[in-house]
N, CA, C and O atoms as a printed pandas DataFrame, in Angstrom:
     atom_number atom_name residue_name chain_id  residue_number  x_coord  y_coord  z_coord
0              1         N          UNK        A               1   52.027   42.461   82.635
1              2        CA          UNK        A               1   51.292   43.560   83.255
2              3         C          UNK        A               1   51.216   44.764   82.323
3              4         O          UNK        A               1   50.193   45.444   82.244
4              5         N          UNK        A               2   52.281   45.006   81.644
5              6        CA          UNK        A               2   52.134   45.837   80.697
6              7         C          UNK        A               2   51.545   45.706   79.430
7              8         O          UNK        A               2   51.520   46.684   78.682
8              9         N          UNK        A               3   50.967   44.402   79.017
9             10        CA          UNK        A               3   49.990   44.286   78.624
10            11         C          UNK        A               3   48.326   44.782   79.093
11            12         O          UNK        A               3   47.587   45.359   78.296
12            13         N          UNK        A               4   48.024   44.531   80.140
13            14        CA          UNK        A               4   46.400   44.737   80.790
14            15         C          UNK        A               4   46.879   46.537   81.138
15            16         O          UNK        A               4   45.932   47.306   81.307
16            17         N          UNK        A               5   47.887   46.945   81.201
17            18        CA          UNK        A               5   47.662   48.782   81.477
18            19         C          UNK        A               5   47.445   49.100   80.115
19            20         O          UNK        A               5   46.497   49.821   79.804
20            21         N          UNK        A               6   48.448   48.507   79.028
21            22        CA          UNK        A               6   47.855   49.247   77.942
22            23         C          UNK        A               6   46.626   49.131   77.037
23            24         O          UNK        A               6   46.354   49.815   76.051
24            25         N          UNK        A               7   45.819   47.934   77.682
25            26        CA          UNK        A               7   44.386   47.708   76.982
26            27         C          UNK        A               7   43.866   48.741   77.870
27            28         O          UNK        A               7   43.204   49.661   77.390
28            29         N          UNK        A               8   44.133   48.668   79.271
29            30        CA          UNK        A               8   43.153   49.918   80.194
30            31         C          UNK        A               8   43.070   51.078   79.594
31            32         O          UNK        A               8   41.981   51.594   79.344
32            33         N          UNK        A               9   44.461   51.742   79.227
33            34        CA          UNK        A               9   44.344   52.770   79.026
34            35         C          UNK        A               9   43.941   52.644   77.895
35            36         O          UNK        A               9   43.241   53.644   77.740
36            37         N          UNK        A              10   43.916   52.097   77.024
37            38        CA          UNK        A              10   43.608   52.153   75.329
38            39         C          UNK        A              10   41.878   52.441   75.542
39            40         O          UNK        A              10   41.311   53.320   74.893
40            41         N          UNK        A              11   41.270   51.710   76.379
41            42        CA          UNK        A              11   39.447   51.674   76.709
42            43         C          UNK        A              11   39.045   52.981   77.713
43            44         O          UNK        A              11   38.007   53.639   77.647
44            45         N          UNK        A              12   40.185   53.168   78.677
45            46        CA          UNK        A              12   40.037   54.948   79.265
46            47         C          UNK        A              12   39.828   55.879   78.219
47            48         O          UNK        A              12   38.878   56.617   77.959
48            49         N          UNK        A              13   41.162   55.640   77.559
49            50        CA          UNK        A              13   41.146   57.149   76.974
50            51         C          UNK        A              13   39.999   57.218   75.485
51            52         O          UNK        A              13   39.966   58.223   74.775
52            53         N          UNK        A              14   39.233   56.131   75.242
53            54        CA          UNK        A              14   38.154   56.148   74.170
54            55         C          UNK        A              14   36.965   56.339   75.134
55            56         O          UNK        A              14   36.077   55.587   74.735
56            57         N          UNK        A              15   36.554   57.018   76.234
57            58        CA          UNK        A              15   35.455   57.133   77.192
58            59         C          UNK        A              15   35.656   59.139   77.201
59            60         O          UNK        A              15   36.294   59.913   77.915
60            61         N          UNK        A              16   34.822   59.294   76.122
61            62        CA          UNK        A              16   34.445   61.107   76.281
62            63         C          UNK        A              16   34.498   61.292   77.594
63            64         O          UNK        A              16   35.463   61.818   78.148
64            65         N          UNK        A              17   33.325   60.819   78.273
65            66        CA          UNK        A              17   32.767   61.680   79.514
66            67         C          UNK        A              17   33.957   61.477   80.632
67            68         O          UNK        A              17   34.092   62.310   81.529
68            69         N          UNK        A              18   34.841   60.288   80.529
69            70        CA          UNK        A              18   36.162   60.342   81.496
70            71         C          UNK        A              18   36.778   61.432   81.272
71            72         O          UNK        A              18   37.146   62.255   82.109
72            73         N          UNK        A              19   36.972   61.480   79.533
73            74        CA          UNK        A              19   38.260   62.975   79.512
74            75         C          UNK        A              19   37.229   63.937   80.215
75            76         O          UNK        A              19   37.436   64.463   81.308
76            77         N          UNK        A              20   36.011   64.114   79.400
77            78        CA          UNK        A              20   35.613   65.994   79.860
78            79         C          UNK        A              20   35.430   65.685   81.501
79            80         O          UNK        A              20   35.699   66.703   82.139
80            81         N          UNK        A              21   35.193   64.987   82.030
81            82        CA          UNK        A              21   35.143   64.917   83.601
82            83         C          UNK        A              21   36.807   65.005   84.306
83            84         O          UNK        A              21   37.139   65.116   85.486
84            85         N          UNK        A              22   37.305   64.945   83.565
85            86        CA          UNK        A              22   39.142   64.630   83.892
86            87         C          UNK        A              22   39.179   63.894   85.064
87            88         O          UNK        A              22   39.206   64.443   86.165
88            89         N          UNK        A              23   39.183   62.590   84.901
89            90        CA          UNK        A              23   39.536   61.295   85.281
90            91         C          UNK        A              23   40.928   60.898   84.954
91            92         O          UNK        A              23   41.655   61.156   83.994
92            93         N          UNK        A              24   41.066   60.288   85.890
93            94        CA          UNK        A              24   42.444   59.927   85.394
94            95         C          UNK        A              24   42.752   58.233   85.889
95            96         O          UNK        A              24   42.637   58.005   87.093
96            97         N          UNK        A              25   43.089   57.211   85.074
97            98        CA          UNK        A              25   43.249   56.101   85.426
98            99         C          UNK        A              25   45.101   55.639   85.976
99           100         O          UNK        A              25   46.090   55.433   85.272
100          101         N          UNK        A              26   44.929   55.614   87.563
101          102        CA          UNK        A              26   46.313   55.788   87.868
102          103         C          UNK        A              26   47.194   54.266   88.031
103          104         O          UNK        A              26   48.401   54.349   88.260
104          105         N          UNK        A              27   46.662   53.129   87.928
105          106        CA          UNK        A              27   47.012   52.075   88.444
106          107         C          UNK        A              27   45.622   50.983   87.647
107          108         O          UNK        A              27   44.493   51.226   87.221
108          109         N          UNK        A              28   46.497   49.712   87.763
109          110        CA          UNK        A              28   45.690   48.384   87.483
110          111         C          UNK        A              28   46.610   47.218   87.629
111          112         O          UNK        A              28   47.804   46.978   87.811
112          113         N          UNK        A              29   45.577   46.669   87.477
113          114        CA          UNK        A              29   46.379   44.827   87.589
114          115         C          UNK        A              29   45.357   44.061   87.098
115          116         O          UNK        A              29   44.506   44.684   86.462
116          117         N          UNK        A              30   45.146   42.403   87.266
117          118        CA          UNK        A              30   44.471   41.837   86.728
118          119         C          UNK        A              30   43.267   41.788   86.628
119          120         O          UNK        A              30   42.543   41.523   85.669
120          121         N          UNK        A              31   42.920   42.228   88.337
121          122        CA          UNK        A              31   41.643   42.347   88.855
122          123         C          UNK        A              31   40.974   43.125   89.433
123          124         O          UNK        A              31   40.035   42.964   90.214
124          125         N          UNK        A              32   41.644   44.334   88.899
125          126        CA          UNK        A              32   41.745   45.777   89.809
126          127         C          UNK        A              32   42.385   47.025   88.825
127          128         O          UNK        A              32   43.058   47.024   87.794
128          129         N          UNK        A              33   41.945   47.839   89.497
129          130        CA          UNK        A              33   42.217   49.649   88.723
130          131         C          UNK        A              33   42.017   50.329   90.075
131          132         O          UNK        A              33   41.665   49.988   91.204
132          133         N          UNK        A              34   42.453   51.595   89.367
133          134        CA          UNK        A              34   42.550   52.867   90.526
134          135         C          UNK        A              34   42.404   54.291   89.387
135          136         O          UNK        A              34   43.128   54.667   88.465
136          137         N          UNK        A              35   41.143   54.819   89.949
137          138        CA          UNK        A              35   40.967   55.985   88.893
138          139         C          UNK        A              35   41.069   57.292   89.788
139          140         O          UNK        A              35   40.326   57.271   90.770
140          141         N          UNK        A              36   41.481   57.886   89.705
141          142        CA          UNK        A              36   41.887   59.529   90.386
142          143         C          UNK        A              36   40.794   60.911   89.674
143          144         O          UNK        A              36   40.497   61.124   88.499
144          145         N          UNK        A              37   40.502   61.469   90.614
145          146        CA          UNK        A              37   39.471   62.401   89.709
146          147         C          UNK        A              37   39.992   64.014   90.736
147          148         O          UNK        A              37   39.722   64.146   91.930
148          149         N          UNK        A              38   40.761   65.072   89.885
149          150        CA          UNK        A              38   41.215   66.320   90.868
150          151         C          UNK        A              38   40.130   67.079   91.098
151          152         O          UNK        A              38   39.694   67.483   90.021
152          153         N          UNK        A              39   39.332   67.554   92.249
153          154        CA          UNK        A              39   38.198   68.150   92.669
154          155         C          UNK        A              39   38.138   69.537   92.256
155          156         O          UNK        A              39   38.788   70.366   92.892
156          157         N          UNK        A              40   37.435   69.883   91.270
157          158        CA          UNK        A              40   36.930   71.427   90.563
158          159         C          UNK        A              40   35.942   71.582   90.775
159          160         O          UNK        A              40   35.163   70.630   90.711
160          161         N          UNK        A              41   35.394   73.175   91.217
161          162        CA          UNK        A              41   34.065   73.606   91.428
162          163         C          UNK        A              41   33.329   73.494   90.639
163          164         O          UNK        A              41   32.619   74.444   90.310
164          165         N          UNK        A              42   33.238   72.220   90.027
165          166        CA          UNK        A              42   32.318   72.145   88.571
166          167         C          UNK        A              42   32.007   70.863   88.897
167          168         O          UNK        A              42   30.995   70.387   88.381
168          169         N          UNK        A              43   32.658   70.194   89.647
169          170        CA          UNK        A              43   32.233   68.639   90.204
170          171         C          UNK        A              43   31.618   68.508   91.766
171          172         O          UNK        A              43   31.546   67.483   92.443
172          173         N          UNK        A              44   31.144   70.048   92.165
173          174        CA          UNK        A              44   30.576   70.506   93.432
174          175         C          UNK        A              44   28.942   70.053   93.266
175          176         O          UNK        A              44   28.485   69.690   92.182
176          177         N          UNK        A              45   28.224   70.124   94.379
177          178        CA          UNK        A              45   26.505   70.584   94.790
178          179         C          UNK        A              45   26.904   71.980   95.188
179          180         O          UNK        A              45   27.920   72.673   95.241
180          181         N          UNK        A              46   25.499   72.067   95.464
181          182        CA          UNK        A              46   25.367   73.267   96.391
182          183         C          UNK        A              46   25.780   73.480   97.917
183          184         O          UNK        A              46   25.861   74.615   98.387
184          185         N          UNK        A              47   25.972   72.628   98.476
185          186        CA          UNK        A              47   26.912   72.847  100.027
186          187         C          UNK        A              47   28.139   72.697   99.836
187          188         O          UNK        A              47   28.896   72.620  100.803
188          189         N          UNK        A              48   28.599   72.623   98.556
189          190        CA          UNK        A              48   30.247   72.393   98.277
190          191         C          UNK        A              48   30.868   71.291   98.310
191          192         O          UNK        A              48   32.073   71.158   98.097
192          193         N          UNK        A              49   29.948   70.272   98.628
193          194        CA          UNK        A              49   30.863   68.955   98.619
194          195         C          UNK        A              49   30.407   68.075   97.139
195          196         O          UNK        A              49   29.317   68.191   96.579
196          197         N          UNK        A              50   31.378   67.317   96.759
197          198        CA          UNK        A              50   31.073   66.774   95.429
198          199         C          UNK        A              50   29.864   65.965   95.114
199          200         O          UNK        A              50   29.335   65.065   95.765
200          201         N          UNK        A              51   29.597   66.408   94.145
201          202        CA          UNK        A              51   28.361   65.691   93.490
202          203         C          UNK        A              51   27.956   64.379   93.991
203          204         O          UNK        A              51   28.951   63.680   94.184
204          205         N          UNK        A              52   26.945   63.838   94.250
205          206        CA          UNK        A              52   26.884   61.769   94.228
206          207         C          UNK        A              52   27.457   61.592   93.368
207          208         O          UNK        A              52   28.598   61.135   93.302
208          209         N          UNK        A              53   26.205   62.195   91.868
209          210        CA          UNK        A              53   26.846   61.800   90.616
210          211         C          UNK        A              53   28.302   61.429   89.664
211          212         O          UNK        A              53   28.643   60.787   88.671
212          213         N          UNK        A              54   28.929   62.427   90.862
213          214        CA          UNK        A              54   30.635   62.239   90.409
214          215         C          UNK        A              54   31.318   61.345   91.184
215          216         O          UNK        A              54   32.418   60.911   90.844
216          217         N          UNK        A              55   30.776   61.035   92.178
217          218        CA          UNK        A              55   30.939   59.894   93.008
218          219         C          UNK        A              55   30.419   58.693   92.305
219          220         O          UNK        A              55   31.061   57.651   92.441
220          221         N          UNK        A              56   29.651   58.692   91.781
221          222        CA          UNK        A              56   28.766   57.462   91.168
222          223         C          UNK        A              56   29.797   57.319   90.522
223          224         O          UNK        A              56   30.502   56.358   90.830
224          225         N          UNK        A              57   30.169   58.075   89.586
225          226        CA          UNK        A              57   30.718   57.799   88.066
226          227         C          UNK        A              57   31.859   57.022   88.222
227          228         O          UNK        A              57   31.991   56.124   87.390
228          229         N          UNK        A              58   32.726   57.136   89.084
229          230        CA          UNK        A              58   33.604   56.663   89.451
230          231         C          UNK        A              58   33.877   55.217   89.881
231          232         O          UNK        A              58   34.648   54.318   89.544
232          233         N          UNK        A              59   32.961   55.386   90.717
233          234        CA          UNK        A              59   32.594   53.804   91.464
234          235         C          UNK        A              59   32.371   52.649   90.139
235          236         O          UNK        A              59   32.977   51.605   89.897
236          237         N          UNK        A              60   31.046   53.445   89.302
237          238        CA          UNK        A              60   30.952   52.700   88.395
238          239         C          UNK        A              60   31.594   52.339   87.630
239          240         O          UNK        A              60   31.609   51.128   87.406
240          241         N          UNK        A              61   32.129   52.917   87.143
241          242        CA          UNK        A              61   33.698   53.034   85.785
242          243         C          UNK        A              61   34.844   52.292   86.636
243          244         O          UNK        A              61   35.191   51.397   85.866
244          245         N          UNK        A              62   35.480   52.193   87.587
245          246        CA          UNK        A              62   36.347   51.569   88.462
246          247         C          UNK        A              62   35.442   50.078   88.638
247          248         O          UNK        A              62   36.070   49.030   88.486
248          249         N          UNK        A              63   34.407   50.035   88.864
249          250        CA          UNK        A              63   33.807   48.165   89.366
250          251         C          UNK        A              63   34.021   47.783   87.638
251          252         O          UNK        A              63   34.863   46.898   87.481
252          253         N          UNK        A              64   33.603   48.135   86.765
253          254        CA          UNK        A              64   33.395   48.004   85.060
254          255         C          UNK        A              64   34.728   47.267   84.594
255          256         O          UNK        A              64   34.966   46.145   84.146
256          257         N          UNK        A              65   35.667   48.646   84.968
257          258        CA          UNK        A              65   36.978   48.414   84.592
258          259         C          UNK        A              65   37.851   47.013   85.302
259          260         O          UNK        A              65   38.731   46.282   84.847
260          261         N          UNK        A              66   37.057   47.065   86.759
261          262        CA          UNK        A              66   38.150   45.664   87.224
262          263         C          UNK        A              66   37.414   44.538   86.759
263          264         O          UNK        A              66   38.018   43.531   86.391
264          265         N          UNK        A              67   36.346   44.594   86.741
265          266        CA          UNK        A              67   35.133   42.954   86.127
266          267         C          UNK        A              67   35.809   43.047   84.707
267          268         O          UNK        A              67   36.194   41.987   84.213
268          269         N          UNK        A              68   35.986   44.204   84.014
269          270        CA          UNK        A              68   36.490   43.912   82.361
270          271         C          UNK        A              68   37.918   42.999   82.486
271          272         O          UNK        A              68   38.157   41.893   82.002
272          273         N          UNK        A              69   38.485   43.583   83.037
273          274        CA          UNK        A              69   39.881   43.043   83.026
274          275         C          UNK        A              69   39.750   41.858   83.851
275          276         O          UNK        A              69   40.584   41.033   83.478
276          277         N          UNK        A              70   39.161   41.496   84.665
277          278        CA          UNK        A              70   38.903   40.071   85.111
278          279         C          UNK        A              70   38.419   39.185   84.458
279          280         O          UNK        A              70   38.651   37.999   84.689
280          281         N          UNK        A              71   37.461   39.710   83.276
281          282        CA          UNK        A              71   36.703   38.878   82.171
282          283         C          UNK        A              71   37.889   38.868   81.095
283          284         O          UNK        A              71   37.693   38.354   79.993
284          285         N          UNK        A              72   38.806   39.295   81.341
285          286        CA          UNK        A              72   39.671   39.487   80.298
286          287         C          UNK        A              72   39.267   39.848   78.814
287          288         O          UNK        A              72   39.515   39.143   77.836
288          289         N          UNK        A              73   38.364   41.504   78.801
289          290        CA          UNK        A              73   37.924   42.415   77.840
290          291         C          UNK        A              73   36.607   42.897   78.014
291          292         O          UNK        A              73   35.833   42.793   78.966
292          293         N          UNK        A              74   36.486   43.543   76.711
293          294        CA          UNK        A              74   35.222   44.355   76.800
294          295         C          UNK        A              74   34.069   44.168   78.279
295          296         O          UNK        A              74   33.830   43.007   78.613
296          297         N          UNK        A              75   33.594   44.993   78.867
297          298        CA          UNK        A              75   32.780   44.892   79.920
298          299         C          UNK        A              75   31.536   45.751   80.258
299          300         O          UNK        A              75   31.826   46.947   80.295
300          301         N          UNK        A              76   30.292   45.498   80.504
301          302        CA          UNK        A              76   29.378   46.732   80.937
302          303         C          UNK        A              76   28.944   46.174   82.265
303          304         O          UNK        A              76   29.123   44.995   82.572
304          305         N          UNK        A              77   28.105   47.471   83.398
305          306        CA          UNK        A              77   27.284   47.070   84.266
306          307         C          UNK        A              77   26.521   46.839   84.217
307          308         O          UNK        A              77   25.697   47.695   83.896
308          309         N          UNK        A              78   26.071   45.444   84.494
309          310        CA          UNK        A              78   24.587   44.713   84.812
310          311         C          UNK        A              78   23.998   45.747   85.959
311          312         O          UNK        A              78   22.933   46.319   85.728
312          313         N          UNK        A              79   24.433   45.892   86.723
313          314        CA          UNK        A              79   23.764   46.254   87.891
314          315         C          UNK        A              79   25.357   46.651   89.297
315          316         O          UNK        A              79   26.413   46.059   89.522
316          317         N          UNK        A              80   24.674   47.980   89.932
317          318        CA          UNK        A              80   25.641   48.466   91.424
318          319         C          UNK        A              80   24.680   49.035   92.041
319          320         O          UNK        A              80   23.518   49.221   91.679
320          321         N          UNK        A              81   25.299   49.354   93.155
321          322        CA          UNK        A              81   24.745   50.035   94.622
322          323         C          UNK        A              81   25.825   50.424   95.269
323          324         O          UNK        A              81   26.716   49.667   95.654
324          325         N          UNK        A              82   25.781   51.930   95.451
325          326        CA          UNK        A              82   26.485   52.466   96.090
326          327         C          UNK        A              82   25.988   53.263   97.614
327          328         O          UNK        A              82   25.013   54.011   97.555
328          329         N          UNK        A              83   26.509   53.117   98.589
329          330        CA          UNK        A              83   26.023   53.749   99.730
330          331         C          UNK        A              83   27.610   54.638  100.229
331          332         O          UNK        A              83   28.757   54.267  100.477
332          333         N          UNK        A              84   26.647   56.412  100.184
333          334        CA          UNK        A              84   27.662   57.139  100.251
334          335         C          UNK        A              84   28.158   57.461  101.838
335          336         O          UNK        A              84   27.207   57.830  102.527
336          337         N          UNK        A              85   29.118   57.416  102.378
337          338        CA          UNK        A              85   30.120   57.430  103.439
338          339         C          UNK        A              85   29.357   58.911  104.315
339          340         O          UNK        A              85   28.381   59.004  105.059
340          341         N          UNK        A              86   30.288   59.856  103.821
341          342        CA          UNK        A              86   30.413   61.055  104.135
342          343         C          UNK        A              86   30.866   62.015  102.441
343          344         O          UNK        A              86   31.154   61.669  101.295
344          345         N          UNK        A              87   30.721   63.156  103.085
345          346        CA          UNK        A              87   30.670   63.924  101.843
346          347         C          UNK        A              87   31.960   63.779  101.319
347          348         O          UNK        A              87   32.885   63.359  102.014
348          349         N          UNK        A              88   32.106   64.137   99.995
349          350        CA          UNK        A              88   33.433   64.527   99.624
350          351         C          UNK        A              88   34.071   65.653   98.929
351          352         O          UNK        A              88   33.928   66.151   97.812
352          353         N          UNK        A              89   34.882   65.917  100.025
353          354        CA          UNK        A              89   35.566   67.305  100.437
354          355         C          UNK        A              89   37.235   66.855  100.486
355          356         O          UNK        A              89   37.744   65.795  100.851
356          357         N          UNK        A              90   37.816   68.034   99.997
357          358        CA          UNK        A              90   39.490   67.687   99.867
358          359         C          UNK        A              90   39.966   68.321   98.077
359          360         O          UNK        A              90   39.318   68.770   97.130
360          361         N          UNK        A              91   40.904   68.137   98.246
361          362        CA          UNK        A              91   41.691   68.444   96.807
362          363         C          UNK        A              91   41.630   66.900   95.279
363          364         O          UNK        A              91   41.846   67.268   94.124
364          365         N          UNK        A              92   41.457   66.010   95.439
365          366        CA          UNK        A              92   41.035   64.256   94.854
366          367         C          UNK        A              92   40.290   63.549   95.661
367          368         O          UNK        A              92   40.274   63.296   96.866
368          369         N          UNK        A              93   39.542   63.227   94.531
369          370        CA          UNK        A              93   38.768   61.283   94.960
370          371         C          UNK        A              93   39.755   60.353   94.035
371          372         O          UNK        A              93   40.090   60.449   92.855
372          373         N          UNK        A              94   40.048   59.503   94.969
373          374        CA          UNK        A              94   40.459   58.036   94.382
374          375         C          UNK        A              94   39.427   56.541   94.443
375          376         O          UNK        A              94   39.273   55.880   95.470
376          377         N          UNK        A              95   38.972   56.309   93.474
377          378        CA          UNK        A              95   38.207   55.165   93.687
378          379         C          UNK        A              95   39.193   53.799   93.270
379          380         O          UNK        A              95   39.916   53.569   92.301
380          381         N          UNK        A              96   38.840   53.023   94.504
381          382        CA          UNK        A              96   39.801   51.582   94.389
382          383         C          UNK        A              96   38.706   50.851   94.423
383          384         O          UNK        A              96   37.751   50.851   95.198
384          385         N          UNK        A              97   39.117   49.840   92.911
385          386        CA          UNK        A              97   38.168   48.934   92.777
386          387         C          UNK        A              97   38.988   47.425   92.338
387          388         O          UNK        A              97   40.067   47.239   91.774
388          389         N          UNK        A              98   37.823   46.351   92.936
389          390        CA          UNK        A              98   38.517   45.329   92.614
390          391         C          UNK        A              98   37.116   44.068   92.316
391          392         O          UNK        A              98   35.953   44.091   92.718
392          393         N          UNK        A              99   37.946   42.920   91.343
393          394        CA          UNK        A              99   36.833   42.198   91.122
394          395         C          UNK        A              99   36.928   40.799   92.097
395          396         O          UNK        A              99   37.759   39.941   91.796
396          397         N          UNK        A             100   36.065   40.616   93.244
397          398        CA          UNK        A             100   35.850   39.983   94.472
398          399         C          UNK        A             100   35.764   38.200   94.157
399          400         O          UNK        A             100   36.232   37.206   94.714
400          401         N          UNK        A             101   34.724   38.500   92.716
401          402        CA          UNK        A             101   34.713   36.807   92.042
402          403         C          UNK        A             101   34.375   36.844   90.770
403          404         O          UNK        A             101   33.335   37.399   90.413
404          405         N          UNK        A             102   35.053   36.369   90.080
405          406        CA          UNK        A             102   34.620   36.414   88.300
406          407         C          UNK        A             102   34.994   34.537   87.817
407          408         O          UNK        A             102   35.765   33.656   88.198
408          409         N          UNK        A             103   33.674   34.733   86.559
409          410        CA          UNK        A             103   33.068   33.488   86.174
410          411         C          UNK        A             103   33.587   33.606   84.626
411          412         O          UNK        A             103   34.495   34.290   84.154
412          413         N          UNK        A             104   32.728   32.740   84.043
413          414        CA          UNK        A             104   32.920   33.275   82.265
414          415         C          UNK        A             104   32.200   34.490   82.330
415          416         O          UNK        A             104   32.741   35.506   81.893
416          417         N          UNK        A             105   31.504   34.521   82.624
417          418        CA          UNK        A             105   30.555   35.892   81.916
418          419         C          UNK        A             105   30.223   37.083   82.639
419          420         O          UNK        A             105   29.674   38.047   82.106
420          421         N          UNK        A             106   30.575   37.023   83.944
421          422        CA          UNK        A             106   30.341   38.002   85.261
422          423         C          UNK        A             106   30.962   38.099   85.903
423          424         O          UNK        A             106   31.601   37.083   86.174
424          425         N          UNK        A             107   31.245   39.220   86.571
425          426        CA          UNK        A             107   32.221   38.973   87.612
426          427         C          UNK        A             107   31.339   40.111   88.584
427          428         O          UNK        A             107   30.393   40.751   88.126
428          429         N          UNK        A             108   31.792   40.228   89.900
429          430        CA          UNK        A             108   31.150   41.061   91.108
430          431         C          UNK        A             108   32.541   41.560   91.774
431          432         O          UNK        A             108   33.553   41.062   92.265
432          433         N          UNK        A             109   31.970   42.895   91.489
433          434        CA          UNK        A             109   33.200   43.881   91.814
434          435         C          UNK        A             109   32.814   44.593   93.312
435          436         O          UNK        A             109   31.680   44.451   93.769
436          437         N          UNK        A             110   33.794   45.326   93.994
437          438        CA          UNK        A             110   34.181   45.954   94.741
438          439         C          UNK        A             110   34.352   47.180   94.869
439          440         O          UNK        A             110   35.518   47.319   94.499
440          441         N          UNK        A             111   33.871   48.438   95.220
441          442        CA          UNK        A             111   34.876   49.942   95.112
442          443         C          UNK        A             111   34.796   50.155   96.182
443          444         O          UNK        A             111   34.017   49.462   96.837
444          445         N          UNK        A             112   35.493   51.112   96.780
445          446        CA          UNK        A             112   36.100   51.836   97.845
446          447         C          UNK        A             112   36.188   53.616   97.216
447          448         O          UNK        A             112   36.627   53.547   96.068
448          449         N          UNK        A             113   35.978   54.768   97.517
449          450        CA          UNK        A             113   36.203   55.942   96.982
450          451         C          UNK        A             113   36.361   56.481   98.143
451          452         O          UNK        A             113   35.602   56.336   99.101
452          453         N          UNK        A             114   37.800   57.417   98.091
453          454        CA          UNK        A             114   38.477   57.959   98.847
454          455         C          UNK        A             114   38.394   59.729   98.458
455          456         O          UNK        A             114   38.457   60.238   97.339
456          457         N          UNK        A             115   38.224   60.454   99.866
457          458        CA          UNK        A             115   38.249   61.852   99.193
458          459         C          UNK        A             115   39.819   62.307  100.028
459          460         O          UNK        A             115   40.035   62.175  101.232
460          461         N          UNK        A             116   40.425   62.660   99.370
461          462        CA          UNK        A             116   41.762   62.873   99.904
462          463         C          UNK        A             116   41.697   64.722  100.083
463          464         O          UNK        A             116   41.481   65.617   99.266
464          465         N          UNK        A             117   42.022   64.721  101.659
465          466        CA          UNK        A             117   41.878   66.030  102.015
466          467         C          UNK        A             117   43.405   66.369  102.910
467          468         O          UNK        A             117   43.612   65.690  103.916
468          469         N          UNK        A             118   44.279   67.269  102.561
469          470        CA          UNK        A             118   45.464   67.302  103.602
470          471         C          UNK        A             118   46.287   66.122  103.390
471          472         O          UNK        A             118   47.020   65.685  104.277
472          473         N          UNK        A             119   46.217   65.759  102.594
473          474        CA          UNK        A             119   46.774   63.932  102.821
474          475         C          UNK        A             119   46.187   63.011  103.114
475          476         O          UNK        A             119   46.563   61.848  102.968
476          477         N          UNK        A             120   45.456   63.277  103.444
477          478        CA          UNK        A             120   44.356   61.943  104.508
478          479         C          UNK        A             120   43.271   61.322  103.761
479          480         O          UNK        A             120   42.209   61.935  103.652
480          481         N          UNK        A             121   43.395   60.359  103.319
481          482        CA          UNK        A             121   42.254   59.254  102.862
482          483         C          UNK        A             121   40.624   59.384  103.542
483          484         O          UNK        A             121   40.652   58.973  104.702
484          485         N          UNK        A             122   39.978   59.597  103.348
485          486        CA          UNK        A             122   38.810   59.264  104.041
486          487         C          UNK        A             122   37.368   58.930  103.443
487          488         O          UNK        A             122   36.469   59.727  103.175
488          489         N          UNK        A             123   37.383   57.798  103.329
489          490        CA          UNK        A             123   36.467   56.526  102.579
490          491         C          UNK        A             123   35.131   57.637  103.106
491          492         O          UNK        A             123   34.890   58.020  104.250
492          493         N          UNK        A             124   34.348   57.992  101.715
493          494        CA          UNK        A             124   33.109   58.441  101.067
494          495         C          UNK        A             124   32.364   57.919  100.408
495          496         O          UNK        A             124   31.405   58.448   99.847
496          497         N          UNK        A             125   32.799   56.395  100.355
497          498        CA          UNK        A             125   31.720   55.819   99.806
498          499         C          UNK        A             125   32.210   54.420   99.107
499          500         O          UNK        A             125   33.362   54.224   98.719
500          501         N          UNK        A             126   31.025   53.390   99.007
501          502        CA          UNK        A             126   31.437   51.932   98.814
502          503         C          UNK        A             126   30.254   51.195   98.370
503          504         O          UNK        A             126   29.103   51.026   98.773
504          505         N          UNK        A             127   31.265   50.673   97.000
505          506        CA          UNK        A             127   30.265   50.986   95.960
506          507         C          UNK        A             127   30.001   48.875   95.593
507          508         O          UNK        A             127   30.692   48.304   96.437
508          509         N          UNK        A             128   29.560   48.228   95.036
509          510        CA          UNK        A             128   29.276   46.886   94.576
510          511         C          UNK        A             128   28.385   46.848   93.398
511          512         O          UNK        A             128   27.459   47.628   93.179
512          513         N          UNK        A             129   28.765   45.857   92.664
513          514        CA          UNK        A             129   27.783   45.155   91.291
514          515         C          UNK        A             129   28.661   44.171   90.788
515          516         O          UNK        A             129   29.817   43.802   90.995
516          517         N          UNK        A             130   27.377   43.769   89.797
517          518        CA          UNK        A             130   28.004   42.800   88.599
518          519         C          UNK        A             130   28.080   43.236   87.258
519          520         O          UNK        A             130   27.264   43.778   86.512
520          521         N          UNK        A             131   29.382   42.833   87.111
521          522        CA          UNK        A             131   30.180   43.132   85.360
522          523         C          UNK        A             131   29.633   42.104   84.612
523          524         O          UNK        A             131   29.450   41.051   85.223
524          525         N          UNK        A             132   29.336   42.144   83.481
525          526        CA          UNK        A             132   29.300   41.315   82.296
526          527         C          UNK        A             132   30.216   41.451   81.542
527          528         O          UNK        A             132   30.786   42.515   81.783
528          529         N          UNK        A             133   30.803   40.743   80.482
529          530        CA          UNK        A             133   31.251   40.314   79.567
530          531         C          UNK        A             133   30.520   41.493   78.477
531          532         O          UNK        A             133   29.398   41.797   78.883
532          533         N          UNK        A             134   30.804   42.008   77.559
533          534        CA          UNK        A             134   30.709   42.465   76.109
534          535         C          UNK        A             134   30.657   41.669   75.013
535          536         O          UNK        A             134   31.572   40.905   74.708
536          537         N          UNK        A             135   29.562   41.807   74.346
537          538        CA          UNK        A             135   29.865   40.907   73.133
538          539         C          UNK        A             135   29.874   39.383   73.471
539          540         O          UNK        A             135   30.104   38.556   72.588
């Protein structure tokens, strides 16, 4: 296991837009990750609740990351769809993602994104696609 965290993190921390977005990759396993993102008025809209876009990013980068590590390496998105919950409002989003079925060359992932407000989990959105293989 401590093998597949330190390829994760080795492929996190070479992703610019994760650092300047401050992402944070908190958890993984074979077929699965967990990325944490702390909510700043810079990752807002205009009614105050967080961006799609930062919602997107997440979803996407979390389905990527569990199809990569299910393909066992390099990975991009073929294709997702995300349909957003409710807004997200709170102090973190956690997106939990997992890969549902993987082949040689694809796998079809899973997310879940959580906006954690007070303590409380409350699913904002749920996200699906297919990973490819790299290279």
């Amino acid at each position: 296991m401590d093998t597949i965290r330190a390829f994760a993190q080795q492929v996190f921390n070479s992703q610019p837009f994760s650092q300047w977005i401050g992402a944070e990759l908190t958890t993984c396993g074979p077929d699965s990750i967990e990325l944490t993102l702390a909510i700043a008025d810079h990752h807002k809209q205009q009614h105050g609740f967080v961006h799609g876009g930062v919602i997107s990013y997440l979803a996407d980068n979390a389905i990527t990351f569990a199809g990569g590590l299910a393909l066992n390496g390099n990975a991009l998105t073929a294709e997702f769809k995300i349909n957003y919950i409710r807004p997200g409002v709170g102090t973190h989003l956690i997106a939990r993602a997992q890969a549902r079925h993987a082949g040689k060359r694809q796998a079809v992932c899973q997310c879940e994104v959580f906006a954690v407000d007070g303590g409380e989990e409350k699913l904002c959105a749920l996200a699906q696609g297919t990973i490819v293989a790299a290279g």
